[in-house]
C-alpha positions as protocol buffer text, in pm:
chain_id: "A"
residue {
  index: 1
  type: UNK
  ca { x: -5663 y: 1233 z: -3241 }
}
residue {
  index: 2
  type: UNK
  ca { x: -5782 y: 875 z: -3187 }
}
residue {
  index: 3
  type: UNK
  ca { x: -5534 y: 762 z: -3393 }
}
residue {
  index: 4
  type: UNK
  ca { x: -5204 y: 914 z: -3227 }
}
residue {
  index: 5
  type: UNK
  ca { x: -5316 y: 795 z: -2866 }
}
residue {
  index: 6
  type: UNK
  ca { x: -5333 y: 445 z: -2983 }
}
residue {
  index: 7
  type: UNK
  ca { x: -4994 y: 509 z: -3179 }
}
residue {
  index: 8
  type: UNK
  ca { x: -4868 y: 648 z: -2844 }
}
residue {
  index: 9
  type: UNK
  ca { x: -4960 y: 384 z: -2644 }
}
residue {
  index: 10
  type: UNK
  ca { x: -4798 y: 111 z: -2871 }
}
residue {
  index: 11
  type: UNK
  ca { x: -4502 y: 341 z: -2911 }
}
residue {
  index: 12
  type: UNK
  ca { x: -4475 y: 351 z: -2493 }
}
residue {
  index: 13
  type: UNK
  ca { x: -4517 y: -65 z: -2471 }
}
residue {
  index: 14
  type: UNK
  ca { x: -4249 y: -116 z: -2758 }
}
residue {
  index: 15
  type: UNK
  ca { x: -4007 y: 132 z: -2524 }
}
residue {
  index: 16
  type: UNK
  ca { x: -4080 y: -64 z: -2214 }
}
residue {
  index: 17
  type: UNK
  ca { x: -4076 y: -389 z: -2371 }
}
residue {
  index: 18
  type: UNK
  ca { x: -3704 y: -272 z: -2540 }
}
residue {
  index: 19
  type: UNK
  ca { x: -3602 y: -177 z: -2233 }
}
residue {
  index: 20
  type: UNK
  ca { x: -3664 y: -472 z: -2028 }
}
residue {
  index: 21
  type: UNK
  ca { x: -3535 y: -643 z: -2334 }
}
residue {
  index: 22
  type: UNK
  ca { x: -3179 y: -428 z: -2304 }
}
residue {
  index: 23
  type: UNK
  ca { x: -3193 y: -532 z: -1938 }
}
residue {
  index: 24
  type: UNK
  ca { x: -3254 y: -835 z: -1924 }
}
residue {
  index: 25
  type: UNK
  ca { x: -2985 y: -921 z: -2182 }
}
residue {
  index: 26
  type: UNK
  ca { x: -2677 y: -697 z: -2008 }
}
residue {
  index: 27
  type: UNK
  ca { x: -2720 y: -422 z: -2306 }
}
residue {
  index: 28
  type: UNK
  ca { x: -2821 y: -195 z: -2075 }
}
residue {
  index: 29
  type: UNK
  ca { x: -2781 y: -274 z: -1667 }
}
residue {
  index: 30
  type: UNK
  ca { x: -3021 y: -119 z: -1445 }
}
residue {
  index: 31
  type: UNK
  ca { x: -2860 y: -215 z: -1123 }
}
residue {
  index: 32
  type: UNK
  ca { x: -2701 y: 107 z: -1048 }
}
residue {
  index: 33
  type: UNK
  ca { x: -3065 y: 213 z: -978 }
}
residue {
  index: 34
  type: UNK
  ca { x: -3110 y: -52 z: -734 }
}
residue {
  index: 35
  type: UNK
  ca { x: -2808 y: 23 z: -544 }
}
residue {
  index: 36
  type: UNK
  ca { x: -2885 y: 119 z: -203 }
}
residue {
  index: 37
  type: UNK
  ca { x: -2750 y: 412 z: -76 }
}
residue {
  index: 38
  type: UNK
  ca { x: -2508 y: 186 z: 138 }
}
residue {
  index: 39
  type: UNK
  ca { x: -2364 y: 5 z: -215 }
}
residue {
  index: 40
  type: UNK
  ca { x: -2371 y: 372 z: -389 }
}
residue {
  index: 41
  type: UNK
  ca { x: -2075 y: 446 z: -74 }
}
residue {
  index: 42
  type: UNK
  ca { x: -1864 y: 250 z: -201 }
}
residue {
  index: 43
  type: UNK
  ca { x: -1942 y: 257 z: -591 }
}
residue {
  index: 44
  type: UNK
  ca { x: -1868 y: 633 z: -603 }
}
residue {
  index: 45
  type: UNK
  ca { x: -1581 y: 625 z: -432 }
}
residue {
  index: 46
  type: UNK
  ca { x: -1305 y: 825 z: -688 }
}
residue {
  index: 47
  type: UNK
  ca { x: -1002 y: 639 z: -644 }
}
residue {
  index: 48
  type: UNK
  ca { x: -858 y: 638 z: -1000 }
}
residue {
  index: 49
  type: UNK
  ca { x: -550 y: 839 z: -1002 }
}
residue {
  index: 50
  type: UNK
  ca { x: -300 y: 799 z: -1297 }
}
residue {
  index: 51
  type: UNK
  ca { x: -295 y: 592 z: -1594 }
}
residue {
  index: 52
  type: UNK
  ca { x: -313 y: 217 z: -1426 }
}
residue {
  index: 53
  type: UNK
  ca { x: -621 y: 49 z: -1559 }
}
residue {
  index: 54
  type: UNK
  ca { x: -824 y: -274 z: -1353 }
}
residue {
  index: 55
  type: UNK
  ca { x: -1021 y: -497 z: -1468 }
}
residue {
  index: 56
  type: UNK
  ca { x: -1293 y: -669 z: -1290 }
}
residue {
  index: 57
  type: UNK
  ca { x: -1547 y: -958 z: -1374 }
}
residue {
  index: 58
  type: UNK
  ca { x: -1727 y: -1236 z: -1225 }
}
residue {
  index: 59
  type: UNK
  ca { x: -1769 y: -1598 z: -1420 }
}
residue {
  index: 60
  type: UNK
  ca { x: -2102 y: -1520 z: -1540 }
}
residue {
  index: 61
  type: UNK
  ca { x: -2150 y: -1286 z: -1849 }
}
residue {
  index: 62
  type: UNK
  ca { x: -2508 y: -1229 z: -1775 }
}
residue {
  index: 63
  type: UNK
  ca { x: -2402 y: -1225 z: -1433 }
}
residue {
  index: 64
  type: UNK
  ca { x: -2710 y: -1333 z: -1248 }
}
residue {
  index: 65
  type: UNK
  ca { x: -2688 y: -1608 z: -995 }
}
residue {
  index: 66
  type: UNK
  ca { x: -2941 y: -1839 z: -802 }
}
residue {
  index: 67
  type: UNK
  ca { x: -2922 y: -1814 z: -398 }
}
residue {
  index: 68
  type: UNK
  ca { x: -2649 y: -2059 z: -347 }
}
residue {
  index: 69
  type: UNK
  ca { x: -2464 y: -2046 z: -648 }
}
residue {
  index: 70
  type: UNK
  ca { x: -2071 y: -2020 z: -614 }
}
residue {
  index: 71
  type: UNK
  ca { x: -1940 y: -1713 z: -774 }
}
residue {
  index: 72
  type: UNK
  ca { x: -1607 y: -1695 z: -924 }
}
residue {
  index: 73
  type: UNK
  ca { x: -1451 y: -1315 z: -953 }
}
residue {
  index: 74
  type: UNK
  ca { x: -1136 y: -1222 z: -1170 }
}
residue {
  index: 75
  type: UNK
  ca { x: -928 y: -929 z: -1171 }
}
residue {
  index: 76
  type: UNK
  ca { x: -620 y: -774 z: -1363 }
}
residue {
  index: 77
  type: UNK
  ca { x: -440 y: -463 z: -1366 }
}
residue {
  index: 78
  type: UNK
  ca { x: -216 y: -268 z: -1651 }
}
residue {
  index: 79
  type: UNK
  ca { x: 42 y: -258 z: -1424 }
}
residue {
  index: 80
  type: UNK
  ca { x: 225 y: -480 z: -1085 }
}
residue {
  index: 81
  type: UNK
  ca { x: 9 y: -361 z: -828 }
}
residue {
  index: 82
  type: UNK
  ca { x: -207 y: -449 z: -494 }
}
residue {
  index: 83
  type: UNK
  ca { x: -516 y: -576 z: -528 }
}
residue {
  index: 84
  type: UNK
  ca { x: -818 y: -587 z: -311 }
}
residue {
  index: 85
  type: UNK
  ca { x: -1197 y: -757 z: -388 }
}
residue {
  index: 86
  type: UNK
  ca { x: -1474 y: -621 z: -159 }
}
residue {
  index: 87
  type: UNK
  ca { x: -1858 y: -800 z: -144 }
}
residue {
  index: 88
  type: UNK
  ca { x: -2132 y: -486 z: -17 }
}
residue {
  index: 89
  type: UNK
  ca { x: -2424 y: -671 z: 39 }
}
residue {
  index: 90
  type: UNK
  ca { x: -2733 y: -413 z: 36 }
}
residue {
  index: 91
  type: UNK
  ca { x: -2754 y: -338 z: 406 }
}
residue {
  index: 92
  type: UNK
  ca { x: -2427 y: -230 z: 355 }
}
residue {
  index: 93
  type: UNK
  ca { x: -2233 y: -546 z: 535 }
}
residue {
  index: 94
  type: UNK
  ca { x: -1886 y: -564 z: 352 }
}
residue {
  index: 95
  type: UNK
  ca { x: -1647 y: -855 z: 342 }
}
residue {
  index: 96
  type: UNK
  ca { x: -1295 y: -807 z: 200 }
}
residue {
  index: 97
  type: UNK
  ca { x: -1262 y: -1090 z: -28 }
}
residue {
  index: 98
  type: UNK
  ca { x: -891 y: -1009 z: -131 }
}
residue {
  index: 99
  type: UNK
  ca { x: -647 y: -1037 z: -12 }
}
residue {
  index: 100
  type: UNK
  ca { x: -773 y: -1409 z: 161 }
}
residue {
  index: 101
  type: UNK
  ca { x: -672 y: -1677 z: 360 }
}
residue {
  index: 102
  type: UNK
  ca { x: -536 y: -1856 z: 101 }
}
residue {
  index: 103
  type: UNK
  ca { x: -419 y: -1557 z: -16 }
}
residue {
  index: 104
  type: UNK
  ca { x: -252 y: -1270 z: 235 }
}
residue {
  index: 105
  type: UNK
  ca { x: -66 y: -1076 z: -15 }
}
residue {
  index: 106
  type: UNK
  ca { x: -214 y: -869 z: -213 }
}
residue {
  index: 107
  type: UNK
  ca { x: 14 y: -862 z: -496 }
}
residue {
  index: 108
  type: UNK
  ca { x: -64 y: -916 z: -899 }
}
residue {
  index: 109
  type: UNK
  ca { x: 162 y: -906 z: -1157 }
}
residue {
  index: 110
  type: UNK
  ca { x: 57 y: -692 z: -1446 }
}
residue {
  index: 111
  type: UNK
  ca { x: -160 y: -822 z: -1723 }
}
residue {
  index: 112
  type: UNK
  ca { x: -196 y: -1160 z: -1500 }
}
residue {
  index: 113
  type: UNK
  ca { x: -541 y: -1244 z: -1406 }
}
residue {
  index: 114
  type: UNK
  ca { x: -604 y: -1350 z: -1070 }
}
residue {
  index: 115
  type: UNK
  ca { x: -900 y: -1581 z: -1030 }
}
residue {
  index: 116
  type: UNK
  ca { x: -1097 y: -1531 z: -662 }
}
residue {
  index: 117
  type: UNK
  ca { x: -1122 y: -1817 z: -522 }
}
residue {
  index: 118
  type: UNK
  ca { x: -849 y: -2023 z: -727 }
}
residue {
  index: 119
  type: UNK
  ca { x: -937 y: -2364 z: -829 }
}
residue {
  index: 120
  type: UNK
  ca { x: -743 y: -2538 z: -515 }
}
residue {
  index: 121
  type: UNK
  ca { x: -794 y: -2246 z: -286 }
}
residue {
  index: 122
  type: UNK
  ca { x: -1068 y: -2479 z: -68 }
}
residue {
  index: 123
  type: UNK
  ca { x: -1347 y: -2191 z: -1 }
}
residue {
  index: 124
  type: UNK
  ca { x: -1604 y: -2043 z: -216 }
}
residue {
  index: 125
  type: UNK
  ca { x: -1796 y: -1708 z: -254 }
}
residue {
  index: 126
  type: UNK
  ca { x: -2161 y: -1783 z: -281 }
}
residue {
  index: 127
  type: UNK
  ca { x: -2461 y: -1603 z: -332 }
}
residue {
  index: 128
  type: UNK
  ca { x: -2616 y: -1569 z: -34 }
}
residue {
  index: 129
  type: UNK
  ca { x: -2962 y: -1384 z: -55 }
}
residue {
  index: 130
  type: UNK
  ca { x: -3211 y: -1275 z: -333 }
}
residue {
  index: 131
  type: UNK
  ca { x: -3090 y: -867 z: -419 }
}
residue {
  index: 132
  type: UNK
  ca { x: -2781 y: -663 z: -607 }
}
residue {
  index: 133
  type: UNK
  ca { x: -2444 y: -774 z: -479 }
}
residue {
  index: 134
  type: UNK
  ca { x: -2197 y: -497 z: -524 }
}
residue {
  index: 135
  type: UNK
  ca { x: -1820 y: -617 z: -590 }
}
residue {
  index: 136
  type: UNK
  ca { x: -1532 y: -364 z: -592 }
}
residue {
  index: 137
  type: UNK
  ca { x: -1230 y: -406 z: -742 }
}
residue {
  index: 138
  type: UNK
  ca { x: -917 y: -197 z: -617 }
}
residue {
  index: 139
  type: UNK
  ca { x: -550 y: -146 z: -738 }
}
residue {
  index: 140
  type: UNK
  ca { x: -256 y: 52 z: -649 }
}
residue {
  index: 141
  type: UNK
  ca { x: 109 y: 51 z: -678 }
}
residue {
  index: 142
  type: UNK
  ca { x: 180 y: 97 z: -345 }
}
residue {
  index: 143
  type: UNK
  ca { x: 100 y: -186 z: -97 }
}
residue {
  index: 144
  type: UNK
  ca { x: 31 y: 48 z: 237 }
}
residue {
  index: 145
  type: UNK
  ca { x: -368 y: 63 z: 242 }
}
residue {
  index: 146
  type: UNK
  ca { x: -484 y: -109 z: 523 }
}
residue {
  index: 147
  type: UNK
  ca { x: -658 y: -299 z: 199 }
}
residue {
  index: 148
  type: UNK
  ca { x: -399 y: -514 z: 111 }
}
residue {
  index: 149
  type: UNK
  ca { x: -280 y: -568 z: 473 }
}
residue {
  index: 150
  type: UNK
  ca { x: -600 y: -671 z: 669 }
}
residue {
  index: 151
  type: UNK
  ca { x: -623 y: -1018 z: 764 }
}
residue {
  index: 152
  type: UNK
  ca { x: -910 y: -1273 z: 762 }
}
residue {
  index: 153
  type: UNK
  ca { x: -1087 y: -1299 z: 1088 }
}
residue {
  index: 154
  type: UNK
  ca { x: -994 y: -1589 z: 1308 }
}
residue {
  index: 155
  type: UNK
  ca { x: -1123 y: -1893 z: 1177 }
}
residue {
  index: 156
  type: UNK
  ca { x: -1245 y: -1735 z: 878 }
}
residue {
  index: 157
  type: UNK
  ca { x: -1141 y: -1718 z: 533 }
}
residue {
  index: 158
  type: UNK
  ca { x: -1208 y: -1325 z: 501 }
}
residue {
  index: 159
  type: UNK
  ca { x: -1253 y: -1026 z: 658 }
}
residue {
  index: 160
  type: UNK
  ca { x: -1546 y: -887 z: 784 }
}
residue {
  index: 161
  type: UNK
  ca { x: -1552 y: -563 z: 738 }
}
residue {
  index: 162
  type: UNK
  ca { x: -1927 y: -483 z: 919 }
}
residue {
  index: 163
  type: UNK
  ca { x: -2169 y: -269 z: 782 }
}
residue {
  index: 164
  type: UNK
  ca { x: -2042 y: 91 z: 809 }
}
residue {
  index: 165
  type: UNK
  ca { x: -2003 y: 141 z: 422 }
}
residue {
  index: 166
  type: UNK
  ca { x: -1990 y: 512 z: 444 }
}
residue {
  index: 167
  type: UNK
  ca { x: -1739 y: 545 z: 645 }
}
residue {
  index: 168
  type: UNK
  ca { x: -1508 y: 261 z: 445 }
}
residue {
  index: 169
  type: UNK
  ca { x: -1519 y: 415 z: 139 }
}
residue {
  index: 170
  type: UNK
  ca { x: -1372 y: 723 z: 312 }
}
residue {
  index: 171
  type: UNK
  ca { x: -1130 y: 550 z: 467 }
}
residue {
  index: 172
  type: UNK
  ca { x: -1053 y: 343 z: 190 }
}
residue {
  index: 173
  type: UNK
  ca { x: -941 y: 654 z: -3 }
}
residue {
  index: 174
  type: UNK
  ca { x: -784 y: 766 z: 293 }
}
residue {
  index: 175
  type: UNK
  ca { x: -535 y: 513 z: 305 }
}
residue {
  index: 176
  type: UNK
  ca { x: -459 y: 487 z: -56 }
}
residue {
  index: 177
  type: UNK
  ca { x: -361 y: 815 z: -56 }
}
residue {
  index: 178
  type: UNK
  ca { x: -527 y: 896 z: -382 }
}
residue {
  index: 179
  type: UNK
  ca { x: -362 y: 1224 z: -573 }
}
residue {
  index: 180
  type: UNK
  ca { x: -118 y: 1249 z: -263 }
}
residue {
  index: 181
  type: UNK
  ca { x: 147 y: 1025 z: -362 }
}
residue {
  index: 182
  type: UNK
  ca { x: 315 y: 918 z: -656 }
}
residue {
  index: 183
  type: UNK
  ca { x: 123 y: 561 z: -609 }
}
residue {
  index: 184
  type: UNK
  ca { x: -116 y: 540 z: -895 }
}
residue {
  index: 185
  type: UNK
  ca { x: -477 y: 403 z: -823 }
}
residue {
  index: 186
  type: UNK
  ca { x: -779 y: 230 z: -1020 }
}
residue {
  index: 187
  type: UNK
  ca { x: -1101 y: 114 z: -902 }
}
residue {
  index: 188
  type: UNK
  ca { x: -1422 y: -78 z: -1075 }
}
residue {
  index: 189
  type: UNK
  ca { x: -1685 y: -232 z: -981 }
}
residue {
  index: 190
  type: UNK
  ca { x: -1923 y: -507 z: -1092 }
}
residue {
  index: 191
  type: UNK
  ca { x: -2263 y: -597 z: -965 }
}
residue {
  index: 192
  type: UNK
  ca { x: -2461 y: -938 z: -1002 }
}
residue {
  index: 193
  type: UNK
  ca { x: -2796 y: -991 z: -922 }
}
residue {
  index: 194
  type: UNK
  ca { x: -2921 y: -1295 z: -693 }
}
residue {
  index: 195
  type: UNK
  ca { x: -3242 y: -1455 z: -768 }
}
């Protein structure tokens, strides 16, 4: 019996150390454990309707960043479409990133990858505080969301959106019309953790 509770115990440490391993090297992502109920809002919101796919990433592939790094976001979709980037911060505070100042229409051609902000574009998304950053990536191929119309604040390159996050995501699919039009919709989402 001695025997299998040692075997046990090295058979738990090699799990744990394989799992930190798979974490720690973007195998396996914990974050969506971490996600506070205010993030989780907006990640579950089910906007994909039809067959238009997004794609959504940010400029780091282990996608960690230091408090005060710049982060660069990218997007394309399968299809033209309107695109929209959205920050949730844990507390819930949400900025629409997309369309920006530099940027008011929402518009991407499809299979084109639009890079937030663009090299000349004169602002930067940073990472502010230590925690998961939630970024969500939406599409459609119809430009009437409230989404792809809403501009920057005044004197501001985006649009801050408070911290309400609940009650976004349901009026995010509101206005998209998901399944009630012929507009087709995708949605993703990426998260990066600040250290």
């Amino acid at each position: 019996m001695k025997g299998y509770g040692l075997a046990a115990a090295f058979a738990l440490i090699a799990i744990a150390v394989g799992c930190d391993f798979a974490a720690r090297t973007g195998i396996v992502r914990d974050d969506m454990a971490v996600l506070t109920d205010a993030q989780n809002a907006v990640a579950k919101t089910e906007i994909n309707h039809g067959d238009m796919t997004i794609q959504g990433a940010v400029d780091r592939t282990d996608t960690t960043y230091a408090v005060g790094q710049p982060i660069v976001l990218s997007v394309s979709t399968s299809k033209d479409a309107h695109v929209a980037i959205l920050r949730v911060l844990p507390n819930g505070s949400t900025t629409l990133l997309f369309p920006d100042k530099a940027h008011p229409k929402a518009d991407i051609a499809a299979n084109q990858v639009l890079t937030v902000p663009g090299p000349h574009d004169g602002f930067t998304v940073t990472a502010e505080k230590p925690g998961v950053v939630l970024f969500e990536f939406v599409a459609s191929t119809a430009g009437d969301s409230w989404l792809f119309k809403r501009a920057p604040d005044k004197d501001a390159d985006f649009a801050d959106l408070g911290v309400t996050s609940r009650a976004i995501a349901k009026d995010m699919v509101d206005s998209l019309k998901v399944g009630k039009s012929n507009a087709e919709t995708a949605a993703i989402y990426v998260t990066v953790r600040v250290r």
